[in-house]
NUPADREN-896385 format. One record per residue: z, y, x of N, C-alpha, C in turn; residue in one letter; residue number from 0. Coordinates in steps of 0.001 Angstrom, whole numbers. Layout:
N
+---------+---------+---------+---------+---------+---------+---------+---------+---------+---------+-----+
!    n_pz !    n_py !    n_px !   ca_pz !   ca_py !   ca_px !    c_pz !    c_py !    c_px ! residuo ! num !
+---------+---------+---------+---------+---------+---------+---------+---------+---------+---------+-----+
!       Z !       Y !       X !       Z !       Y !       X !       Z !       Y !       X !       A ! NUM !
...
+---------+---------+---------+---------+---------+---------+---------+---------+---------+---------+-----+
//
This chain:
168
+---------+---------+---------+---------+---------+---------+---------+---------+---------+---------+-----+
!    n_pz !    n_py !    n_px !   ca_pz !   ca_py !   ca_px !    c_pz !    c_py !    c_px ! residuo ! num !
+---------+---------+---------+---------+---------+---------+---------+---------+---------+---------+-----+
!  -13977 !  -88212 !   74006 !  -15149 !  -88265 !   73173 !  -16359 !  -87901 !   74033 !       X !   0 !
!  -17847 !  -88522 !   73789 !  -18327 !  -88378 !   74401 !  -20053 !  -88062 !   73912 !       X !   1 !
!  -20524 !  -86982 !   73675 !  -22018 !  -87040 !   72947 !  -23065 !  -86590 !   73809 !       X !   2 !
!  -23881 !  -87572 !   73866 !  -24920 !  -87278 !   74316 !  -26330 !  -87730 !   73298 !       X !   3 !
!  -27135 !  -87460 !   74565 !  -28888 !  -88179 !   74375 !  -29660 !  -88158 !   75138 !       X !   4 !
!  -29769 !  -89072 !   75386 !  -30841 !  -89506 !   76934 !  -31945 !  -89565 !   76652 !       X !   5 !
!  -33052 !  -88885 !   77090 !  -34342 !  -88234 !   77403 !  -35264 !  -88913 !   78680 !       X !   6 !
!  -36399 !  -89252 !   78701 !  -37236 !  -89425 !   79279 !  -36866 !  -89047 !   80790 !       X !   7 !
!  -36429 !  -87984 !   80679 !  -35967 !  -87014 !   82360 !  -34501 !  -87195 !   82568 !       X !   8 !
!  -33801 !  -86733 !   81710 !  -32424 !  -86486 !   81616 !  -31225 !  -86995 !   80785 !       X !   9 !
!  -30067 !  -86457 !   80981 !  -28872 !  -87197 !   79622 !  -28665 !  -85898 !   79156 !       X !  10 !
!  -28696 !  -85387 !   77771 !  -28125 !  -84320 !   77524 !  -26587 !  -84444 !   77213 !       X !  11 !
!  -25789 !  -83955 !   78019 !  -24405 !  -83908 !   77690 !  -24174 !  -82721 !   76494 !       X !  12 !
!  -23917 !  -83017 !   75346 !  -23775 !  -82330 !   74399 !  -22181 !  -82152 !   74322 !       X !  13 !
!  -21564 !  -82919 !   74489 !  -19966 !  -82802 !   74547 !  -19498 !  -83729 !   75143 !       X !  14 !
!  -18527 !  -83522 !   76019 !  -17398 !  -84367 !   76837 !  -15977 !  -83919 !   76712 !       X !  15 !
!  -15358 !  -84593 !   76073 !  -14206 !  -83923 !   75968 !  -12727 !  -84946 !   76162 !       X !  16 !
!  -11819 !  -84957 !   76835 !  -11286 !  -85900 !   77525 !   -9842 !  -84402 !   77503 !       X !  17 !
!   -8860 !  -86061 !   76223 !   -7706 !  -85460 !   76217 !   -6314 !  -86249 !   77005 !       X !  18 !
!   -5904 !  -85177 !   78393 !   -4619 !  -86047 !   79222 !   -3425 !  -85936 !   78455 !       X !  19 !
!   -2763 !  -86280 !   79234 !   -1047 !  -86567 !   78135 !    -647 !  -84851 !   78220 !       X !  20 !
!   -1226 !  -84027 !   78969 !   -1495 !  -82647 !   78691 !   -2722 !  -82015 !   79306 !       X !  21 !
!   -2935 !  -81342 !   78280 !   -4167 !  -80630 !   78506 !   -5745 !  -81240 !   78360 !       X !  22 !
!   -6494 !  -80610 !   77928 !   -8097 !  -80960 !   78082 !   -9255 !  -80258 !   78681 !       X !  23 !
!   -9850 !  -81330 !   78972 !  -11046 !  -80998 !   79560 !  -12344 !  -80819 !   78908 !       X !  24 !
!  -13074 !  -80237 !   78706 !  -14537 !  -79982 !   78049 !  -15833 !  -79820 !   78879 !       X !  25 !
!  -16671 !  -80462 !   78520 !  -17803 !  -80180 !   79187 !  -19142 !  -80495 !   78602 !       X !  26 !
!  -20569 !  -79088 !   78669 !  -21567 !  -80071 !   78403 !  -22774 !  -79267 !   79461 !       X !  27 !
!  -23752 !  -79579 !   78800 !  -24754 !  -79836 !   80062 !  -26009 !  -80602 !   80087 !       X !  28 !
!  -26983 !  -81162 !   81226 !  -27669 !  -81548 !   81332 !  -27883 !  -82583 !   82871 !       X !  29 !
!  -28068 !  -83518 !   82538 !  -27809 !  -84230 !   84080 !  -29337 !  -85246 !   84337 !       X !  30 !
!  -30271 !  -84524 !   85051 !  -31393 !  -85048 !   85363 !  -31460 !  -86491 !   85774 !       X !  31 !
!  -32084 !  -87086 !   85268 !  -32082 !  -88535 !   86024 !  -33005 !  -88837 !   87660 !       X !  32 !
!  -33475 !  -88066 !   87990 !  -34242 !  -88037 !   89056 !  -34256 !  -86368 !   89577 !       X !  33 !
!  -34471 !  -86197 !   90873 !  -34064 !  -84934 !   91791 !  -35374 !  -84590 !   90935 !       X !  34 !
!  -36828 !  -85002 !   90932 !  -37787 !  -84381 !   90778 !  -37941 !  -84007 !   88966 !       X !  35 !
!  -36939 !  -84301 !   88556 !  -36968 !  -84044 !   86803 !  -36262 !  -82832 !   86837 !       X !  36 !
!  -36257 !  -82328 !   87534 !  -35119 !  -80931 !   87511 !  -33805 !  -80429 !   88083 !       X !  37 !
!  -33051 !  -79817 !   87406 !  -31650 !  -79290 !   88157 !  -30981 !  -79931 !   87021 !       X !  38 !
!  -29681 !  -80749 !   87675 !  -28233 !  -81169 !   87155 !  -27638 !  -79673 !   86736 !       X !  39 !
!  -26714 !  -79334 !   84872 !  -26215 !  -78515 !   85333 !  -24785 !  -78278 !   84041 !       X !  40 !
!  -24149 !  -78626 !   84844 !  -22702 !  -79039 !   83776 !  -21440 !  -77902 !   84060 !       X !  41 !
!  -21800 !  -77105 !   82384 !  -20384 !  -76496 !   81787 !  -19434 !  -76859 !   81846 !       X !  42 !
!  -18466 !  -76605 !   82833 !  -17004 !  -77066 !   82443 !  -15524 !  -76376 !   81487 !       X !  43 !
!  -14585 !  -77075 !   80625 !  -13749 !  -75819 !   80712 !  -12206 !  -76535 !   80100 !       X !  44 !
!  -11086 !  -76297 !   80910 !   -9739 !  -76823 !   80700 !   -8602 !  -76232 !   80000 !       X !  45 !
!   -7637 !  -76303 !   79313 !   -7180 !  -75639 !   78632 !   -5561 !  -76684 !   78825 !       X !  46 !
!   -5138 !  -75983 !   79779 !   -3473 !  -76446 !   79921 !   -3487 !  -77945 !   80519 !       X !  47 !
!   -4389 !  -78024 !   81375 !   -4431 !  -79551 !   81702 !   -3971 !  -80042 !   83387 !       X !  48 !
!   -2470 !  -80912 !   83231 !   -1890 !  -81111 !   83990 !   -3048 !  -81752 !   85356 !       X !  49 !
!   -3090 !  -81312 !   86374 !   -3535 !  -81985 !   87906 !   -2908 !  -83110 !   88429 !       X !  50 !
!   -1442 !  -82362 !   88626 !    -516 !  -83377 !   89505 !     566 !  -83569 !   88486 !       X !  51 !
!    1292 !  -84522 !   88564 !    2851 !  -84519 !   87925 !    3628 !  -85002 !   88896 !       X !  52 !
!    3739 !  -84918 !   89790 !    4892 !  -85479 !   90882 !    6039 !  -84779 !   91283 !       X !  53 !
!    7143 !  -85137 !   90995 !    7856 !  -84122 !   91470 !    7888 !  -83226 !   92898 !       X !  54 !
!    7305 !  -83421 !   93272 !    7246 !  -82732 !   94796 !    5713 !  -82212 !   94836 !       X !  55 !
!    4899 !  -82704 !   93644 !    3633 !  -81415 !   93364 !    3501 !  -81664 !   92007 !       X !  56 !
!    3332 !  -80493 !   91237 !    2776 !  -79937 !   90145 !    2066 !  -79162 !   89777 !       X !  57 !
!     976 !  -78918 !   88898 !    -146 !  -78281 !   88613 !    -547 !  -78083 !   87412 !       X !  58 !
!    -618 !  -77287 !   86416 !   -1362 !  -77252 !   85188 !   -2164 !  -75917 !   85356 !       X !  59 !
!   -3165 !  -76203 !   84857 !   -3997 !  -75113 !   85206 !   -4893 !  -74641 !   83767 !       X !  60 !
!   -5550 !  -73318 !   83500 !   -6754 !  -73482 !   82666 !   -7862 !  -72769 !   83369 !       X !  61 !
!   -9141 !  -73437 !   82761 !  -10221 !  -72723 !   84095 !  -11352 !  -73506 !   83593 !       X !  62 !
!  -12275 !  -73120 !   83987 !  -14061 !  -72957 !   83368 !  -14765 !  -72480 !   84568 !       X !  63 !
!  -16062 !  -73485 !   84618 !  -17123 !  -73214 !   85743 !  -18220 !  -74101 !   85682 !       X !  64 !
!  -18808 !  -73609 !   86401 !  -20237 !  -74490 !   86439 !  -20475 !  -75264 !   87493 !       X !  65 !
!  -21424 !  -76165 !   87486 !  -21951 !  -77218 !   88552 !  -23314 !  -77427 !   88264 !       X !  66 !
!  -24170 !  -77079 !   89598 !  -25293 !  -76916 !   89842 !  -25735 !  -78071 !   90729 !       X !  67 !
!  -26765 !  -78873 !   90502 !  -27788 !  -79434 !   91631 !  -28904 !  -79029 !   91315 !       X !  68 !
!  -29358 !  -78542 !   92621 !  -30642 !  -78365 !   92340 !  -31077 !  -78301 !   93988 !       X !  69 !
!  -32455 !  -79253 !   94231 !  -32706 !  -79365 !   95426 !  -32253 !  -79330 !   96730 !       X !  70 !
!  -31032 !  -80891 !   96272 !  -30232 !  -81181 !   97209 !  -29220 !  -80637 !   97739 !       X !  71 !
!  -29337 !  -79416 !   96851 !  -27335 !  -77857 !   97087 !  -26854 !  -78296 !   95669 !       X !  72 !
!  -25672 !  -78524 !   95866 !  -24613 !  -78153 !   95049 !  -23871 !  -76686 !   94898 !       X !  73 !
!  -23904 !  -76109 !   93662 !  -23459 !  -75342 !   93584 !  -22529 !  -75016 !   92744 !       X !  74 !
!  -21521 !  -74614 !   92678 !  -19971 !  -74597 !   92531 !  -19756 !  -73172 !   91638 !       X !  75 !
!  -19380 !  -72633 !   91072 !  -18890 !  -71304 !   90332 !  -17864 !  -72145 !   89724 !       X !  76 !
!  -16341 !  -71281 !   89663 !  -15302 !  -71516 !   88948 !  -13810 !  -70608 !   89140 !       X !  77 !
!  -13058 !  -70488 !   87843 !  -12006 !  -69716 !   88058 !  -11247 !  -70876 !   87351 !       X !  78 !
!  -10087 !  -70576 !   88619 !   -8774 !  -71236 !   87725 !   -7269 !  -70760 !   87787 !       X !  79 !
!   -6763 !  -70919 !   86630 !   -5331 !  -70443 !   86937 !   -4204 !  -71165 !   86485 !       X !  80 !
!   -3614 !  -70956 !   87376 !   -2024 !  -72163 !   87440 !   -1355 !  -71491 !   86056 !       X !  81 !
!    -910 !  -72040 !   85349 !     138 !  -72067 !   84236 !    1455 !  -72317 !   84431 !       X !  82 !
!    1396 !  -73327 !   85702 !    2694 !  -73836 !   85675 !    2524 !  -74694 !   87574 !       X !  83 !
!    3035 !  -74381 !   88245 !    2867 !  -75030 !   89834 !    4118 !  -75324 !   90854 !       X !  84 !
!    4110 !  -76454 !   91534 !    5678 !  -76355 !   91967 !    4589 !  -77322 !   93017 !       X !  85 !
!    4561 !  -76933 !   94423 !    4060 !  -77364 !   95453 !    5208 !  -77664 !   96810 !       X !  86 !
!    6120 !  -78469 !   96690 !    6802 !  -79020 !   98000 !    6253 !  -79651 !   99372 !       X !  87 !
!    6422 !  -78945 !  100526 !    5472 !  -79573 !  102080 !    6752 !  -79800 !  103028 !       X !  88 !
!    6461 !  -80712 !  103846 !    7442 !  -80915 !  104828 !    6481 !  -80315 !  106149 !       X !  89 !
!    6928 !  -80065 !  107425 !    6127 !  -79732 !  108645 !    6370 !  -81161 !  108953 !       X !  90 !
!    5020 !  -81614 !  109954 !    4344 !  -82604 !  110289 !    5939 !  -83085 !  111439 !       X !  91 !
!    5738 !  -84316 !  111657 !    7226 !  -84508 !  112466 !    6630 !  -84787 !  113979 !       X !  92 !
!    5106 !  -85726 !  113883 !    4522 !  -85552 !  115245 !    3305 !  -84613 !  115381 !       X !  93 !
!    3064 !  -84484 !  116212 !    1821 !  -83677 !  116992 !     904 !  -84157 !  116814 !       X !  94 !
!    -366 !  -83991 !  117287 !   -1697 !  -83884 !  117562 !   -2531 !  -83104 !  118566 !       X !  95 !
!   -2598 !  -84710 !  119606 !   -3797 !  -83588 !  120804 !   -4696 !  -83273 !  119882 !       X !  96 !
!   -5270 !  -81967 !  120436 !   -6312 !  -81274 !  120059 !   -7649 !  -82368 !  120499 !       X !  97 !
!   -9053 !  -82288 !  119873 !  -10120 !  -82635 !  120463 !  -10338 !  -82600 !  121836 !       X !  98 !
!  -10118 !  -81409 !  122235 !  -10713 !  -80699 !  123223 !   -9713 !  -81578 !  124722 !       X !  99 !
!   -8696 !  -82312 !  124512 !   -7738 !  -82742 !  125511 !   -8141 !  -84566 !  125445 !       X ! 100 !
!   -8137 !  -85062 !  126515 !   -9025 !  -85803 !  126626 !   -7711 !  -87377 !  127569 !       X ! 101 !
!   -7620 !  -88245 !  126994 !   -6484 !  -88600 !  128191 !   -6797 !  -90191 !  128603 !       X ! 102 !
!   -6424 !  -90027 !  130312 !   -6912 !  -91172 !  130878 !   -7039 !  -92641 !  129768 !       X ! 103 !
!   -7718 !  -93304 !  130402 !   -7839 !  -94797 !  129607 !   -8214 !  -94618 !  128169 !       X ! 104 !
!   -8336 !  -93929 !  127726 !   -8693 !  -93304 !  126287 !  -10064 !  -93235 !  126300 !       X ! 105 !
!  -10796 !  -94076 !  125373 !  -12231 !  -93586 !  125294 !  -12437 !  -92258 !  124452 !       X ! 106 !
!  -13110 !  -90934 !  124892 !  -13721 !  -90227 !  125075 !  -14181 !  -89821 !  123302 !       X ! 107 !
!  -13724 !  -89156 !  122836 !  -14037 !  -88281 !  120913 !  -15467 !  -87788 !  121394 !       X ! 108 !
!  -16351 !  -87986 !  120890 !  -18008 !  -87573 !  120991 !  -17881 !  -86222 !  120328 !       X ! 109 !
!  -18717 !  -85724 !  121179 !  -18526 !  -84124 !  120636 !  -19503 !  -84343 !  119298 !       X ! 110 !
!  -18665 !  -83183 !  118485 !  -19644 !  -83016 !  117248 !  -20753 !  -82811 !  117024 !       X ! 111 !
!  -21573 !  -82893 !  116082 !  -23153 !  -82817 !  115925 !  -23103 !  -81694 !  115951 !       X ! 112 !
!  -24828 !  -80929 !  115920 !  -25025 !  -79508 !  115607 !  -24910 !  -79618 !  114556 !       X ! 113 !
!  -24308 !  -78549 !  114266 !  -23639 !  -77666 !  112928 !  -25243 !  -77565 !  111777 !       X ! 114 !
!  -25206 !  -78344 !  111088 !  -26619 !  -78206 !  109831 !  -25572 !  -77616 !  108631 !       X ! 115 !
!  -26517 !  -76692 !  107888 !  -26360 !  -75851 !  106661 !  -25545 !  -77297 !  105683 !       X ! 116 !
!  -24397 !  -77145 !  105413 !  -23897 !  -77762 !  104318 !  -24794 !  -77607 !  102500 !       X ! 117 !
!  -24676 !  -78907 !  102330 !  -25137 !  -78634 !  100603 !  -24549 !  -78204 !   99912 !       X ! 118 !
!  -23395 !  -77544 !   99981 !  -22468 !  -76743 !   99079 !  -22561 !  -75369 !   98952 !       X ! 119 !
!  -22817 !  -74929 !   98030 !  -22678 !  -73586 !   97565 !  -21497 !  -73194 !   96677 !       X ! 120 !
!  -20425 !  -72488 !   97087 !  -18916 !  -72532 !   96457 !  -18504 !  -71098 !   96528 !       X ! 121 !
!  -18449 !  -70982 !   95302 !  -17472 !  -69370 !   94792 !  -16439 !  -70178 !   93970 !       X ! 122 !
!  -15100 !  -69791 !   93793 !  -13655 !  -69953 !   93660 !  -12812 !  -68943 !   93660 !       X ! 123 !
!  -12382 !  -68982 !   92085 !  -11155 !  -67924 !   92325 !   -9870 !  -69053 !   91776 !       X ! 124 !
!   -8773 !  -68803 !   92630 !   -7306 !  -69583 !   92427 !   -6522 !  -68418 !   91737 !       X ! 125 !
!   -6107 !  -68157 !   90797 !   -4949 !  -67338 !   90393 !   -3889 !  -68228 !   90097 !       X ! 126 !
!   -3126 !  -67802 !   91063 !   -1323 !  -68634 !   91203 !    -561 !  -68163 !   89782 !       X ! 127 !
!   -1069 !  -67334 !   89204 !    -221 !  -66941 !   87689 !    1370 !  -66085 !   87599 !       X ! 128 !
!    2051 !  -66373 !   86800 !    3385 !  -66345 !   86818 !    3947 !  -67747 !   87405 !       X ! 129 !
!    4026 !  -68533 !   87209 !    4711 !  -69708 !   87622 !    4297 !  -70718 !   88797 !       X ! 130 !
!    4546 !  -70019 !   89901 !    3998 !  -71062 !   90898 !    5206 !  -71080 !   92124 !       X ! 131 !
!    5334 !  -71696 !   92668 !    6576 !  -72119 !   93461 !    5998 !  -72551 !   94780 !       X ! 132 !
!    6391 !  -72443 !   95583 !    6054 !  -73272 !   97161 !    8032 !  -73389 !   97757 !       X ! 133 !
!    7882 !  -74511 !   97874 !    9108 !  -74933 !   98732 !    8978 !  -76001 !   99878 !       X ! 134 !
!    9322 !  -75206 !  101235 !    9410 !  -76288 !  102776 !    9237 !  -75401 !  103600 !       X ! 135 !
!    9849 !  -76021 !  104746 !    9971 !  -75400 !  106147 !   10467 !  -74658 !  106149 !       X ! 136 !
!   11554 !  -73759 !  105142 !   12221 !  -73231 !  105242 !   12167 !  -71948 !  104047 !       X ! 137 !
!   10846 !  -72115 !  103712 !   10358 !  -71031 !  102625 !   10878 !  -71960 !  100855 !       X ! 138 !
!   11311 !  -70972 !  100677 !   11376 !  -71505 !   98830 !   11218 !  -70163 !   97831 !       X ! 139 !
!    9921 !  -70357 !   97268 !    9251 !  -68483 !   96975 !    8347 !  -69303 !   95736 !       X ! 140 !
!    8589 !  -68107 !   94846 !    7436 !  -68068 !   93743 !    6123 !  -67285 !   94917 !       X ! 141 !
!    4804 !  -67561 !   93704 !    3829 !  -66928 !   94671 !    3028 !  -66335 !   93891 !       X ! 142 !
!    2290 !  -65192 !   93512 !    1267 !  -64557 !   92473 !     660 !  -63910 !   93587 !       X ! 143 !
!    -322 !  -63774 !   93166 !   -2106 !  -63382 !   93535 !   -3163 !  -64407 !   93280 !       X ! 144 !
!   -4259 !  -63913 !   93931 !   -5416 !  -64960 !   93982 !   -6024 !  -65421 !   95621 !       X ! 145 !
!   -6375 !  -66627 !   94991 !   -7464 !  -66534 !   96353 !   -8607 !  -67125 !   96071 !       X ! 146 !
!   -9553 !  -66546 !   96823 !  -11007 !  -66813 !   96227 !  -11553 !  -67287 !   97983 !       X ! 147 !
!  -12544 !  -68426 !   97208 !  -13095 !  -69165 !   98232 !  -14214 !  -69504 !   98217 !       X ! 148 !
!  -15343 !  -69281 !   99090 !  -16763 !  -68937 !   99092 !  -16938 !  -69583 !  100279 !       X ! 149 !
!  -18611 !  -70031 !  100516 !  -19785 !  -70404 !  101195 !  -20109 !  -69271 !  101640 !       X ! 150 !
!  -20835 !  -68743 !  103089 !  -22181 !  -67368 !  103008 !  -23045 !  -68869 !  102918 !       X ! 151 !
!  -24444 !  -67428 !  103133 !  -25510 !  -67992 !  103159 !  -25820 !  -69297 !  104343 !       X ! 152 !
!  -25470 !  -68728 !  105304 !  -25076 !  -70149 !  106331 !  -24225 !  -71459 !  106520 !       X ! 153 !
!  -23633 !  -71159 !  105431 !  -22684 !  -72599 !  104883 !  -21091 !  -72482 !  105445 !       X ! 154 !
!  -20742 !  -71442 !  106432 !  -19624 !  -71194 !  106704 !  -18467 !  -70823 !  105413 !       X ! 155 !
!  -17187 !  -71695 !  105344 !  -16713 !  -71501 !  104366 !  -15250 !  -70373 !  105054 !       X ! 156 !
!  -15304 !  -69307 !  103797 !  -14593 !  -68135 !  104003 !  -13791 !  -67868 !  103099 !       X ! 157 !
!  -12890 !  -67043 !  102695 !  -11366 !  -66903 !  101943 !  -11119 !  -65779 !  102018 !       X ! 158 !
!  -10732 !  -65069 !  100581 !  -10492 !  -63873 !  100777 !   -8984 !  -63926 !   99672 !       X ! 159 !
!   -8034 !  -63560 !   99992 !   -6628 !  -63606 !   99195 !   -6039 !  -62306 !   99493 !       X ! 160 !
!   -5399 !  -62175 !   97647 !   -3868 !  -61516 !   97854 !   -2776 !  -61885 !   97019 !       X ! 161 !
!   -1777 !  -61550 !   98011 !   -1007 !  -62518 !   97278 !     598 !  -61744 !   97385 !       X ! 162 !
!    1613 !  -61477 !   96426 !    2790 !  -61455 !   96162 !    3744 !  -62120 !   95989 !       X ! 163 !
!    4746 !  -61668 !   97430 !    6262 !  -62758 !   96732 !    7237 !  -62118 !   95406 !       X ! 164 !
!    6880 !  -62461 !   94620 !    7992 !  -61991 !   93287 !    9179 !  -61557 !   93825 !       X ! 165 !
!   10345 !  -60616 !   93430 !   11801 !  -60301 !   93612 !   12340 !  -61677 !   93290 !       X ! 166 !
!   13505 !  -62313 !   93580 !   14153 !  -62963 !   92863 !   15379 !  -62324 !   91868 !       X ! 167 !
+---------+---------+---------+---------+---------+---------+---------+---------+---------+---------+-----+
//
């Protein structure tokens, strides 16, 4: 379902609401039609709504946050938490030269640009819940804690976690 009203400047998102074969999504808000009409800025919020269904990844999560534009930054606020997670990885079977290794007859990886301030502004909290699973490489473990994931002011993105292996 979807309500709005579009304005001279903007769309007012009055309700968005979008039901998957589990779980929903909600959202409302305001979404400028031009950078100079203002800041984009959309409520989000989920309630048991499946990510992945694959057997080798699964995800249901519930979680609420915001989304900001405003003069060309995006900005990010959100918490979410797994309900239900079963994440299977294999280790990679080949390698990878690094950048930095360089090999005859091979044209030459251009070094990277200077580093400019990213448009993202991102706070994140992950709570793994009761039910979350990781299986590969040898590990097969439930997992509880959080991890939270942030921007500084310089655009460097940083991580701060804790996290518990359950008894079996």
């Amino acid at each position: 379902r979807l309500r709005g009203e579009l304005t001279e400047r903007a769309l007012l998102l009055k309700e968005l609401s979008i039901a998957g074969p589990s779980g929903t999504l909600a959202a409302t808000g305001t979404l400028a039609r031009r950078q100079s009409d203002g800041e984009s800025q959309i409520k989000w919020q989920a309630n048991a709504l499946r990510l992945f269904d694959r057997p080798d990844r699964r995800l249901t999560v519930e979680s609420s946050g915001t989304v900001v534009l405003s003069n060309d930054r995006l900005r990010m606020r959100g918490q979410l938490k797994a309900l239900d997670g079963h994440i299977e990885f294999e280790r990679p079977t080949t390698t990878r030269l690094g950048d930095e290794v360089v090999v005859v007859g091979r044209k030459a990886t251009p070094a990277p640009l200077a580093r400019r301030k990213p448009p993202i502004d991102l706070d994140a909290t992950f709570n793994f819940g009761e039910r979350f699973n990781l299986v590969g490489a040898g590990l097969e473990s439930g997992l509880q804690g959080q991890l939270r994931v942030n921007t500084s002011a310089d655009g460097a993105l940083s991580s701060l976690s804790a996290f518990t292996i359950p008894s079996q």
